[in-house]
ZATORRO-442738 format. One record per residue (C-alpha): residue number from 1; x, y, z. Coordinates in steps of 0.1 Angstrom, whole numbers, padded with zeros to 4 digits. Layout:
N
+-----+-------+-------+-------+
| num |     x |     y |     z |
+-----+-------+-------+-------+
| NUM |     X |     Y |     Z |
...
+-----+-------+-------+-------+
This chain:
303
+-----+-------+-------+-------+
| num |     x |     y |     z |
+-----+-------+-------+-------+
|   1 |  0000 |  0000 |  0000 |
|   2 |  0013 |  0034 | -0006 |
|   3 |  0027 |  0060 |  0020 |
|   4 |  0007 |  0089 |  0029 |
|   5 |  0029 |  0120 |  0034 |
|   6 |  0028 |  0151 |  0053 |
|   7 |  0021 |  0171 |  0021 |
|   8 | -0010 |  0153 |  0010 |
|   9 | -0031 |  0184 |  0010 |
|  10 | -0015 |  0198 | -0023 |
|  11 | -0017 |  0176 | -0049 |
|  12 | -0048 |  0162 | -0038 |
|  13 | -0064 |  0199 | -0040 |
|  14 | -0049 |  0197 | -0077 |
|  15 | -0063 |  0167 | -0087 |
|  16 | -0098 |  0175 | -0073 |
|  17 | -0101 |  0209 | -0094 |
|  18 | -0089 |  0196 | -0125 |
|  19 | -0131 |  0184 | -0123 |
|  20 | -0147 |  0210 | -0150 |
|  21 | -0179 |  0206 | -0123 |
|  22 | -0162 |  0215 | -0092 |
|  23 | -0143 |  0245 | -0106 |
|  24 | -0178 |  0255 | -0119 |
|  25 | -0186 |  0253 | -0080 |
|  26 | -0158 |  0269 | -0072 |
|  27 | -0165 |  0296 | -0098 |
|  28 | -0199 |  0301 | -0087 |
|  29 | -0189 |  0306 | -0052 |
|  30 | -0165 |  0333 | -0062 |
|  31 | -0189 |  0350 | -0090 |
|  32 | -0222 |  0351 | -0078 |
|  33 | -0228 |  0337 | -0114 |
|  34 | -0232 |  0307 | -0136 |
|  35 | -0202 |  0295 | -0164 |
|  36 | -0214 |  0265 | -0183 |
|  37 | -0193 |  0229 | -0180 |
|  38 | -0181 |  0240 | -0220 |
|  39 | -0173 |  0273 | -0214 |
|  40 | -0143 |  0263 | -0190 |
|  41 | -0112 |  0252 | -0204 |
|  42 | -0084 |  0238 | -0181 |
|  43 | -0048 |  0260 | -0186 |
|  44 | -0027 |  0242 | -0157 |
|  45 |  0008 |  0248 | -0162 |
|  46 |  0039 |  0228 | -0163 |
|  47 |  0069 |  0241 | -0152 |
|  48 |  0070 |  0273 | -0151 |
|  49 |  0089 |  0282 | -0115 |
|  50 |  0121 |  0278 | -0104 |
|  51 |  0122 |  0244 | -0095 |
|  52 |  0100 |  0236 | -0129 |
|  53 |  0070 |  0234 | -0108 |
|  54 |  0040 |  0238 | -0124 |
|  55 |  0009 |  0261 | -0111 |
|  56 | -0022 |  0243 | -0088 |
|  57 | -0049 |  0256 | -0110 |
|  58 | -0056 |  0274 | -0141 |
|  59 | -0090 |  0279 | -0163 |
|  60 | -0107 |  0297 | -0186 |
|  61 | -0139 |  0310 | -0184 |
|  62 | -0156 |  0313 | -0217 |
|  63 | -0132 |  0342 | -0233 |
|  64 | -0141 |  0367 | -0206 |
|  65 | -0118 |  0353 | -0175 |
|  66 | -0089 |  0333 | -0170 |
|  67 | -0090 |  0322 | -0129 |
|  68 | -0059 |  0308 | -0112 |
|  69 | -0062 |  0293 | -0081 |
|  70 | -0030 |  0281 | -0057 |
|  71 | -0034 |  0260 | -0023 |
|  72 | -0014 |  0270 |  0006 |
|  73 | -0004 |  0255 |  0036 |
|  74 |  0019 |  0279 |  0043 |
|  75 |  0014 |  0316 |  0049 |
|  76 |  0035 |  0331 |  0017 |
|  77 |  0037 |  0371 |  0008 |
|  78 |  0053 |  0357 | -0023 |
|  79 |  0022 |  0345 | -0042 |
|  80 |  0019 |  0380 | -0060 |
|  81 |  0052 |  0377 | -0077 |
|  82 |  0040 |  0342 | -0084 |
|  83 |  0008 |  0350 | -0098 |
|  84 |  0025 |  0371 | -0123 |
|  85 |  0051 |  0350 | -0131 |
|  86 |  0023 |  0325 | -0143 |
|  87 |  0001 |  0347 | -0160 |
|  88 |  0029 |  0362 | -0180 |
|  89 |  0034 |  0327 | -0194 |
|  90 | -0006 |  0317 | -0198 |
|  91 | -0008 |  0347 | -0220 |
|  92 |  0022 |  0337 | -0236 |
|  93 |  0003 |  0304 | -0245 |
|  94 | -0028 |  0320 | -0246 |
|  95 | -0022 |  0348 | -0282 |
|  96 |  0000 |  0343 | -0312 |
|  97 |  0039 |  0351 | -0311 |
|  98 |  0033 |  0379 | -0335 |
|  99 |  0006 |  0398 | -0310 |
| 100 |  0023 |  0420 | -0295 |
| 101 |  0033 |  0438 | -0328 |
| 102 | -0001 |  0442 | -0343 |
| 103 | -0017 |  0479 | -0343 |
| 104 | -0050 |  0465 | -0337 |
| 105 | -0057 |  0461 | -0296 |
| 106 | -0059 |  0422 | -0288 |
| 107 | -0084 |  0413 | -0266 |
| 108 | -0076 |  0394 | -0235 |
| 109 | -0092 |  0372 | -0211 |
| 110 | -0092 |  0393 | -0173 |
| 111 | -0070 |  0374 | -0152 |
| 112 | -0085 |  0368 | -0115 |
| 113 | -0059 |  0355 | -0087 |
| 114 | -0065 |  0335 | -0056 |
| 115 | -0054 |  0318 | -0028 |
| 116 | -0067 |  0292 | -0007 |
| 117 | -0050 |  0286 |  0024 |
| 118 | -0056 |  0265 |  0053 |
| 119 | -0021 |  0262 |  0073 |
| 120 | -0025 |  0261 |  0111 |
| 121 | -0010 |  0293 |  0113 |
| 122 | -0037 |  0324 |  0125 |
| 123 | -0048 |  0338 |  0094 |
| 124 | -0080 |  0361 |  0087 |
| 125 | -0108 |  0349 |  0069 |
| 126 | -0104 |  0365 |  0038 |
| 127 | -0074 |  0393 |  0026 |
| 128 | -0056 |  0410 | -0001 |
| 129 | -0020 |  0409 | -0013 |
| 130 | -0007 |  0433 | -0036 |
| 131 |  0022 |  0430 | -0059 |
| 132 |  0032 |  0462 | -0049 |
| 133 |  0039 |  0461 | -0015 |
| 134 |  0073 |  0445 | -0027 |
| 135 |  0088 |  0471 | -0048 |
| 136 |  0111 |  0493 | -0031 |
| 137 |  0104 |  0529 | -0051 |
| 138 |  0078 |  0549 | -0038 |
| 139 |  0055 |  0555 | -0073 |
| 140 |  0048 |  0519 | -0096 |
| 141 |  0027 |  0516 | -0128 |
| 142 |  0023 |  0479 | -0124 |
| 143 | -0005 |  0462 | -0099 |
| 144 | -0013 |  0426 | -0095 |
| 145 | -0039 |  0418 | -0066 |
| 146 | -0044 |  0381 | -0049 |
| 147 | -0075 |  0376 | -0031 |
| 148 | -0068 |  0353 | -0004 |
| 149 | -0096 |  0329 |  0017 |
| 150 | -0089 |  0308 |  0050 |
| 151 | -0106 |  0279 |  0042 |
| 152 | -0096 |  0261 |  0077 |
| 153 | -0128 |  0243 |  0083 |
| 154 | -0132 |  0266 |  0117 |
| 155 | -0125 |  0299 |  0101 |
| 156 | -0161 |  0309 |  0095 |
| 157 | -0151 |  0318 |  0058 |
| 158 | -0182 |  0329 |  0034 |
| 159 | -0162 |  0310 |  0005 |
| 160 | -0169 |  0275 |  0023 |
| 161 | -0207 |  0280 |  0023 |
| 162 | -0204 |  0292 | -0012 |
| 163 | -0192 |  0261 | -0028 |
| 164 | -0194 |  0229 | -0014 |
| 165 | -0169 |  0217 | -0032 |
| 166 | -0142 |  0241 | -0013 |
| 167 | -0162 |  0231 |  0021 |
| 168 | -0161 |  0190 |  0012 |
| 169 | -0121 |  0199 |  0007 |
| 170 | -0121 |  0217 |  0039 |
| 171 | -0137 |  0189 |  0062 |
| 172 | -0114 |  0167 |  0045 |
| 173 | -0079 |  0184 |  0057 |
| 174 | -0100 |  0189 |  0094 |
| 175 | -0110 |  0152 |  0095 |
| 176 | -0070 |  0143 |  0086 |
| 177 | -0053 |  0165 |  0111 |
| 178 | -0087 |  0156 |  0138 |
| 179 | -0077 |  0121 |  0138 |
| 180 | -0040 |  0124 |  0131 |
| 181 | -0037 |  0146 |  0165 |
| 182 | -0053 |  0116 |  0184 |
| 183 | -0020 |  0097 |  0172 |
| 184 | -0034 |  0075 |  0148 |
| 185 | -0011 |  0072 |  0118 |
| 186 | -0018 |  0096 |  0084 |
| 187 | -0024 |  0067 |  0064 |
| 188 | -0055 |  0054 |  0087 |
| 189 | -0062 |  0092 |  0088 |
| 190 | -0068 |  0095 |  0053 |
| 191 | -0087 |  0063 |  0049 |
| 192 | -0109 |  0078 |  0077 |
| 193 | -0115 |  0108 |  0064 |
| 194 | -0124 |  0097 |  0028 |
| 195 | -0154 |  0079 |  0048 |
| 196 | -0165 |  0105 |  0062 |
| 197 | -0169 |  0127 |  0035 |
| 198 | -0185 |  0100 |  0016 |
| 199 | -0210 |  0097 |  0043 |
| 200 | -0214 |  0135 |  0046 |
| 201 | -0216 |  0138 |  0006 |
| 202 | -0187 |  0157 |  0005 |
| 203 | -0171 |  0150 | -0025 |
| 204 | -0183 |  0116 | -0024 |
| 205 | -0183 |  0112 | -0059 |
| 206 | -0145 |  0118 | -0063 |
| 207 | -0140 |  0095 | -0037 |
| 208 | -0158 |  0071 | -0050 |
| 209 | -0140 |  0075 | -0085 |
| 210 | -0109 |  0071 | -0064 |
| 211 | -0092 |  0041 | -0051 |
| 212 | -0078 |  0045 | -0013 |
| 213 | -0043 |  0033 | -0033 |
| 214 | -0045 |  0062 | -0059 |
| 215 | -0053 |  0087 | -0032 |
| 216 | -0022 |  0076 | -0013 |
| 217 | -0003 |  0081 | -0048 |
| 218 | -0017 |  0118 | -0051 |
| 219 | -0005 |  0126 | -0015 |
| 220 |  0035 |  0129 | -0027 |
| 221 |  0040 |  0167 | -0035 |
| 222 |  0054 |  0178 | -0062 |
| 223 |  0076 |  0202 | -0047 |
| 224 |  0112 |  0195 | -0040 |
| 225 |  0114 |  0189 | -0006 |
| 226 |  0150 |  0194 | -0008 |
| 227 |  0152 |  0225 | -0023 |
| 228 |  0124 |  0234 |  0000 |
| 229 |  0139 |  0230 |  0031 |
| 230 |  0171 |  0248 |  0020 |
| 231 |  0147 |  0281 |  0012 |
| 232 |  0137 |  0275 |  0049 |
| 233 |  0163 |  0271 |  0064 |
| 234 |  0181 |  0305 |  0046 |
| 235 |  0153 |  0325 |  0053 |
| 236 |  0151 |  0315 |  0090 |
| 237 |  0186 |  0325 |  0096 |
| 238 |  0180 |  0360 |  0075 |
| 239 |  0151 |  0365 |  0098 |
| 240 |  0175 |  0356 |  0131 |
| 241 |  0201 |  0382 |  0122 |
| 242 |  0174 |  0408 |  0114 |
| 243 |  0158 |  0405 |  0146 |
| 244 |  0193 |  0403 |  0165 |
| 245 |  0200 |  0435 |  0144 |
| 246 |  0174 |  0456 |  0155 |
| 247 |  0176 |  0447 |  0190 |
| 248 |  0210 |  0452 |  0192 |
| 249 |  0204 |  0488 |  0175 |
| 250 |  0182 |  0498 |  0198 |
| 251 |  0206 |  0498 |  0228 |
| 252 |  0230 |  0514 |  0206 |
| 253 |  0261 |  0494 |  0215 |
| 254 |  0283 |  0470 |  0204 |
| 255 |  0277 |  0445 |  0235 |
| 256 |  0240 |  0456 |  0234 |
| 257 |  0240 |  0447 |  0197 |
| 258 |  0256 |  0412 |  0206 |
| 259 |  0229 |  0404 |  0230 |
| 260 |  0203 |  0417 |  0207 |
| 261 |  0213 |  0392 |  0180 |
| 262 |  0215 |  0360 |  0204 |
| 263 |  0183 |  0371 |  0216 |
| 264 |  0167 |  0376 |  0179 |
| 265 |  0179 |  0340 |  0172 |
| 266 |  0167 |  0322 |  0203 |
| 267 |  0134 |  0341 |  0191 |
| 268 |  0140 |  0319 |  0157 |
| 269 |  0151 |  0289 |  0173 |
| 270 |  0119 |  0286 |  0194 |
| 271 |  0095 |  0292 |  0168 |
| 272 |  0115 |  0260 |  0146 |
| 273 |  0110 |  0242 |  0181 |
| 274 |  0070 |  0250 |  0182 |
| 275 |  0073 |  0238 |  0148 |
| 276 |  0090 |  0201 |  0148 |
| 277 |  0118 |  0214 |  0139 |
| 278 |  0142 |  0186 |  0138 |
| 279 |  0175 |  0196 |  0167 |
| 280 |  0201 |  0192 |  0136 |
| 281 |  0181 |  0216 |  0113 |
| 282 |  0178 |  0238 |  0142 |
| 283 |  0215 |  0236 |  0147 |
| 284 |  0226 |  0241 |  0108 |
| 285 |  0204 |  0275 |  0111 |
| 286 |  0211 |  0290 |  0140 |
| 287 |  0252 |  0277 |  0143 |
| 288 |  0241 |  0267 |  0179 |
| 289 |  0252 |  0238 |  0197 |
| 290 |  0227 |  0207 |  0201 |
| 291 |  0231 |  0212 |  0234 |
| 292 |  0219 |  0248 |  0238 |
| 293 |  0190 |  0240 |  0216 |
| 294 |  0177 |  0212 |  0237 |
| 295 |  0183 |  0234 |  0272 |
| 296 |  0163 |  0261 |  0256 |
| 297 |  0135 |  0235 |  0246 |
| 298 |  0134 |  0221 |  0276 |
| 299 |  0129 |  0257 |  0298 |
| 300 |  0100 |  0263 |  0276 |
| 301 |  0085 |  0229 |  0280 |
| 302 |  0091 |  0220 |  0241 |
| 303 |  0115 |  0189 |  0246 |
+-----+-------+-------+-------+
């Protein structure tokens, strides 16, 4: 039998929205409005980021809109820069090579971005992220806006009782991390879970279309873990020397600024603790001995 993995939230949420009829849920529950089963055509990329993964989701909608959707389980300020990477090459797909050099104004389909998160960090229900927040002058003539839902079963989110197909999802993930925190193992988890929602007719019919081996299969993410962790782990220790900066500027002195950065990465080395962190990642991020990381874990009662 196949292993279920950590990361079986995001290829699973791929494989369910590659359905024309739940993205025509999904659509309705964003719209307000009706796009008929022939009207949506299915975009998805293949590698287009760094690491040639592809995008989650991708669609057209008649000629009027092209939706992309991405599934987060981790907070990311990123997705902007993201969302225009990929829709700089769906429109690349999308008109002939020689468009841009016609007099005559090509009409477009209206790109719409979103986000659908549900990490178990706090997040609000529903917010914005803007493109623009990252650029470091003052005046920009370029804007790209994701619209972001929490679609934690528990977050009260409007989207979840908009389309049941984003609500079946949602009880799923609950149902998985419900029974895993009772310290049954993922793979009974899952198989738990997919009864439920058959019983609750939430996306029963996938389910049923599904055999417990191939949604096993669909639980390995694509992303490199590797290369992953290595983003992590850099940005964890960037974060560490900020926070050890500022503290240490604050008091103005060199010895203040010392104790300012040991205390900016012991804030860092916690949070990694709170997170499962294993002690040698810990160690290869913050250059601190095993030993100093497990004293500190166990003062705050995380060892």
């Amino acid at each position: 039998m196949a292993r279920a993995k950590r990361t079986y939230k995001d290829s699973l949420f791929c494989d369910i929205f590659s359905r024309k009829d739940y993205l025509q849920d999904v659509y309705r529950g964003l719209f307000g409005r009706e796009v008929s089963l022939q009207e949506i055509r299915l975009m998805t990329l293949q590698g287009t980021f760094f690491n040639d993964e592809k995008n989650d989701v991708s669609f057209l909608a008649g000629t009027r809109q092209i939706i992309l959707m991405e599934h987060q389980s981790t907070l990311n300020e990123n997705m902007p820069l993201r969302m225009f990477w990929y829709m700089a090459k769906l429109y690349r797909k999308q008109v002939p090579k020689d468009a841009p050099y016609r007099t005559r104004r090509l009409r477009l389909p209206a790109p719409c971005f979103y986000v659908f998160y549900n990490g178990l960090d706090p997040a609000p229900n529903e917010w914005e992220m803007r493109l623009s927040e990252a650029f470091a002058g003052e005046c920009s003539s370029l804007e790209l806006c994701v619209t972001a839902y929490n679609i934690n079963e528990t977050s009260g989110s409007v989207i979840l009782e908009r389309s049941r197909t984003l609500k079946g999802y949602s009880a799923f993930v609950a149902q998985v991390r419900r029974r895993a925190a009772e310290g049954m193992s993922l793979e009974e988890a899952v198989k738990l879970a997919i009864r439920y929602c058959i019983g609750q007719d939430y996306l029963a019919e996938y389910f049923h279309e599904r055999e417990m081996e191939e949604v096993f299969d669909m639980v390995s993410f694509k992303w490199d873990p590797e290369l992953a962790k290595r983003v992590q782990l850099e940005e964890a220790r960037e974060i560490g020397m900020e926070q050890g900066l500022e503290k240490g500027m604050e008091k103005g002195m060199e010895k203040g600024m010392e104790k300012g950065m040991e205390k900016g990465v012991a804030e860092v080395v916690l949070n990694m603790l709170k997170k499962k962190w294993s002690l040698q990642d810990i160690s290869e991020v913050s250059k601190w001995p095993l030993a100093k990381i497990e004293n500190l874990g166990k003062m705050h009662q995380l060892l």
